[in-house]
C-alpha positions, 0 to 999 in steps of 0.5 A, spaced: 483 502 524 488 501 529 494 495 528 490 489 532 496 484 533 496 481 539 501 475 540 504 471 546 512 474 546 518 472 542 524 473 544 525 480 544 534 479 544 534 475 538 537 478 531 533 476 525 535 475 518 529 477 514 528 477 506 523 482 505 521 480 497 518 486 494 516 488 486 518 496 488 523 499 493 527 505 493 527 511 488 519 509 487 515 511 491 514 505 496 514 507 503 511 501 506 517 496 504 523 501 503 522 504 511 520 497 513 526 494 511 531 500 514 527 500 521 528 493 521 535 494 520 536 499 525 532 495 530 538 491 529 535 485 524 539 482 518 535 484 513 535 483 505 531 486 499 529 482 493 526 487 488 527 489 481 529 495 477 526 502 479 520 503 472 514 506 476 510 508 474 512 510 467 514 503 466 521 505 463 527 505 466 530 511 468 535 515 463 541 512 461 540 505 465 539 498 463 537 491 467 542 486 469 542 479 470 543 481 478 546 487 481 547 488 488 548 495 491 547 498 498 540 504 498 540 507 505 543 503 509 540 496 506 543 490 502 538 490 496 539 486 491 535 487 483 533 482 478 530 483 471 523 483 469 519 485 463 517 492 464 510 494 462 505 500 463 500 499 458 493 497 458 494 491 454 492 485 458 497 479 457 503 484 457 501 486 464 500 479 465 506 478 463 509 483 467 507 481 473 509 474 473 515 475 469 518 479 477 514 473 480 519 468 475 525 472 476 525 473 483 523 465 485 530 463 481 534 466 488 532 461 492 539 462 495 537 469 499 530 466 501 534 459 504 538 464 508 533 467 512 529 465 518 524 469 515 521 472 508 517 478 508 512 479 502 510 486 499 504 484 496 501 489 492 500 484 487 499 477 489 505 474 484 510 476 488 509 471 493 510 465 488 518 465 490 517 465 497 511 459 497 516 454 492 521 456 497 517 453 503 514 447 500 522 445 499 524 447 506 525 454 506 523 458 510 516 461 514 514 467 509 509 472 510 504 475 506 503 483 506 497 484 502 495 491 499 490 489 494 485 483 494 486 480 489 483 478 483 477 483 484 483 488 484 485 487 477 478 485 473 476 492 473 482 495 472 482 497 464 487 492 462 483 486 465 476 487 461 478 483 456 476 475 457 482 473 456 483 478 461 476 476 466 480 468 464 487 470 467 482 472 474 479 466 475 485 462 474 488 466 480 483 464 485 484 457 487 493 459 487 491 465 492 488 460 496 493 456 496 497 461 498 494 465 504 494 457 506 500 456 505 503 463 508 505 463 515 503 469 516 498 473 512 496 482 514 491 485 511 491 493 511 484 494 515 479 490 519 475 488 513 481 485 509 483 482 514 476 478 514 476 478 508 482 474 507 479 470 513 473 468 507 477 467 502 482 461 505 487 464 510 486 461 516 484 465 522 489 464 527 494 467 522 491 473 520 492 480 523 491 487 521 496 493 520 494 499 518 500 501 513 504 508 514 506 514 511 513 515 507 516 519 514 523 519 512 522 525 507 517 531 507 516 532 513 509 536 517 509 543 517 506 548 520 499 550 516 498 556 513 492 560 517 486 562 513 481 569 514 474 568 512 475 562 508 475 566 502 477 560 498 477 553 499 484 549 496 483 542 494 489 536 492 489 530 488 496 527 488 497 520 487 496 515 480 492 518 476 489 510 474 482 506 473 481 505 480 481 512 482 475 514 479 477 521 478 472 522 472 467 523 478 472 528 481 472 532 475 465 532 473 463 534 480 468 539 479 464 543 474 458 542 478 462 548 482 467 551 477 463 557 478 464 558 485 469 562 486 472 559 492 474 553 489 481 551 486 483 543 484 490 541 483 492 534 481 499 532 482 501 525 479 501 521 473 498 514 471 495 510 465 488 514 465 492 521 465 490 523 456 483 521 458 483 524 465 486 532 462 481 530 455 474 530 460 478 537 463 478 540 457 471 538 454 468 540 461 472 546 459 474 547 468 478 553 469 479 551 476 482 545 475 490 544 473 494 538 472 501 539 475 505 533 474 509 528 478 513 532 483 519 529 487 517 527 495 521 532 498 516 538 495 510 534 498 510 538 505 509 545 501 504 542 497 501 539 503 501 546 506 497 550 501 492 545 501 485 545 505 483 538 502 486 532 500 481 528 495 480 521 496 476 517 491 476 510 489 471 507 485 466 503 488 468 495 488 468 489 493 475 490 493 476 497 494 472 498 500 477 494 503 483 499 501 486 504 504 489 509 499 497 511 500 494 518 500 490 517 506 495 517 511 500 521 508 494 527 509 493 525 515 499 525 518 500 533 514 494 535 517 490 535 512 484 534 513 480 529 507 474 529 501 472 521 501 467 518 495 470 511 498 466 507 502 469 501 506 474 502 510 477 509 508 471 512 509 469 509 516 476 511 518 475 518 516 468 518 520 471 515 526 476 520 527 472 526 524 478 528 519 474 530 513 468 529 509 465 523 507 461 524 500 454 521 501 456 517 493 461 516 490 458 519 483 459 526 481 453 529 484 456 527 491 462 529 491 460 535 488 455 537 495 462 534 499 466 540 495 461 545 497 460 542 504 468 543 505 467 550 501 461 552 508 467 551 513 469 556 517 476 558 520 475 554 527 472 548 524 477 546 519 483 547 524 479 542 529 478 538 523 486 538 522 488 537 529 483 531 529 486 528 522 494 529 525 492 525 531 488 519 527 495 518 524 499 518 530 495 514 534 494 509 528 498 509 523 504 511 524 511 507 522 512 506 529 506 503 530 505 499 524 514 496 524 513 494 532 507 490 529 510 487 525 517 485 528 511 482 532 509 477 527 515 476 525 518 474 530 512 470 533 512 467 525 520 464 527 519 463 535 513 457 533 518 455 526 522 454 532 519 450 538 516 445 534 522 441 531 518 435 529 513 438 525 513 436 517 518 441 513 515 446 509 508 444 512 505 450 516 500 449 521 495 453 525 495 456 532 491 458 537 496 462 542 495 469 545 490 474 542 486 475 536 493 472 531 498 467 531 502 462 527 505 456 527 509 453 522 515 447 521 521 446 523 527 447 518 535 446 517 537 454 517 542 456 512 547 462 512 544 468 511 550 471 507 
């Protein structure tokens, strides 16, 4: 899953000022819009982030810290500005609905940011984010473009906070706002092939759509050598990430009992999430004497833990929506060279069967994983070193930070090259284009602020 921008060339030389519009930055973990918008900054772009204040994904801020009005500071080198949401994890349906839009509300009111930049780059793990910079461009503002993470409504309507009908009503009505929104977008990127085609289905027009494959948090915990194993007399498996709905890690542990036994199996499970109390309560009633639950660590103890570890388990439940997601934990394995378990269908495992980097289950429930365990286990010492290599070279052919910030630098660029070269198109109006490849955009011309 390669990133597949093709795009006729912008200026290479000009220097852009770019908003990058995000609900989570650094310290969270966000690797995608933290490490975009300092290489971006290193390539020599003016760059802004507007974010909130650090609570994933706990949901609560860190000790001894408040939110503010608007608090200004500079994180590794980018100007980053912060403003107050409503902060909630919990599985309460109209909270959470509450938080999102309360970051969508808050961020829109700093328009003055948004007005500056040539170009506004929105991290689109929700879809609300992107309220802001849509209001923005209807009066006048600026080109966004879309960065989208999770196809929304389906993303949240089988998550557990959204199985409400309260919940089911608040996904319906963001339907036809998503549309106007991939329509409106000058740009929009989706994280594989099929979210980009989907998102083609669901009203972003072809000729504004690309696919960029997201990368690994590069900048910390670096690859170290693995450790080399004799005979294979036991066989280490790791979970880390959310321990949320979507992961489906009830299977996980259920097809962990299945081979509890084995005495070459071992599961650890580092990370936190709403699902954490029910996930350790079925661990203790299937009465697994394998499996450990190690809590959140920090990212700079993740290369050890990547080291130790024969498989990273990939598990997403199985949704529309999901088949088009690629975990976060998949390219941080690969670029480890860890090779992977997947009970994901769709684009995870497609990418994991077409670079030979792990094992695909033959379902997403427990029996399936529980064979994929065993078939992991059978392995021998040649076997899983090729199968690392193979892992570790997907990655940097196709996922790596210089892979995906040179294409989308391209599409930022090419989104402010066409806002330019058309001076009498309607304002805030964007249009369609066919020029160069599979992707390009077209959007209207405009009074350029200060970008201060």
């Amino acid at each position: 899953m390669t990133a597949t921008v093709q795009l006729a060339a912008a200026p290479a030389g000009r220097r852009l000022r770019v908003l990058v519009v995000s609900q989570y930055y650094w310290p969270e973990h966000a690797s995608i819009p933290t490490l975009l918008a300092e290489e971006l900054q290193r390539r020599g772009h003016h760059v802004r982030v507007l974010t909130t204040f650090p609570n994933y994904p706990t949901g609560r801020l860190p000790d001894g810290q408040r939110q503010k009005a608007h608090v200004v500071e500079t994180v590794r080198g980018v100007r980053v500005h912060r403003v107050p949401m409503v902060l909630d994890r919990s599985e309460r349906t109209l909270h959470r609905a509450a938080s999102y839009a309360s970051f969508a509300l808050s961020s829109a009111l700093w328009g003055r940011l948004g007005m500056s930049a040539d170009v506004v780059y929105v991290y689109a793990t929700q879809m609300t984010p992107a309220l802001g910079p849509a209001v923005w461009r209807r009066n006048g503002g600026p080109p966004f473009v879309l960065h989208v993470q999770d196809l929304w409504p389906d993303a949240i309507v089988g998550a557990s906070f959204v199985r409400s009908g309260a919940g089911k009503a608040i996904a319906r009505s963001l339907e036809p706002l998503l549309r106007r929104a991939y329509r409106e977008a000058s740009a929009t990127i989706g994280i594989s092939d099929e979210m980009a085609a989907t998102l083609v289905e669901r009203g972003a027009p072809r000729s504004r759509v690309h696919s960029v494959s997201n990368w690994a948090w590069e900048r910390e915990a670096p690859p170290l050598e693995r450790k080399q194993k004799r005979g294979r007399r036991s066989t280490s498996f790791l979970y880390a990430g959310n321990l949320g709905d979507a992961q489906q890690l009830d299977e996980v542990l259920r097809a962990a009992a299945m081979v509890d036994g084995d005495p070459r199996f071992s599961l650890d499970l580092y990370g936190s999430g709403s699902a954490e109390h029910r996930l350790r309560a079925l661990a203790t009633l299937l009465g697994l004497r394998s499996v450990r639950f190690r809590g959140r660590v920090s990212t700079e103890s993740m290369s050890e833990i990547y080291r130790d570890h024969d498989f990273q388990v990939v598990p997403l439940a199985e949704t529309p929506a999901l088949r088009a997601a690629v975990p976060s934990k998949l390219p941080m394995s690969l670029r480890h060279g860890l090779p992977v378990v997947a009970s994901a269908q769709g684009a995870a495992a497609d990418l994991i069967a077409e670079h030979g980097a792990g094992i695909v289950a033959s379902s997403a429930d427990a029996e399936g994983i529980a064979d994929a365990f065993r078939e992991a286990m059978d392995l021998d010492d040649a076997e899983h070193r090729a199968m690392s290599r193979r892992a570790r070279s997907a990655y940097e052919r196709s996922m790596s930070l210089t892979a995906g910030v040179d294409a989308i630098e391209a599409i930022l660029r090419n989104v402010v090259r066409e806002e330019t070269v058309r001076p009498g198109a309607a304002r805030g109006r964007p249009a369609p284009t066919g020029t160069g490849g599979r992707t390009s955009t077209r959007s209207t011309a405009r009074a350029k602020a200060s970008h201060r």
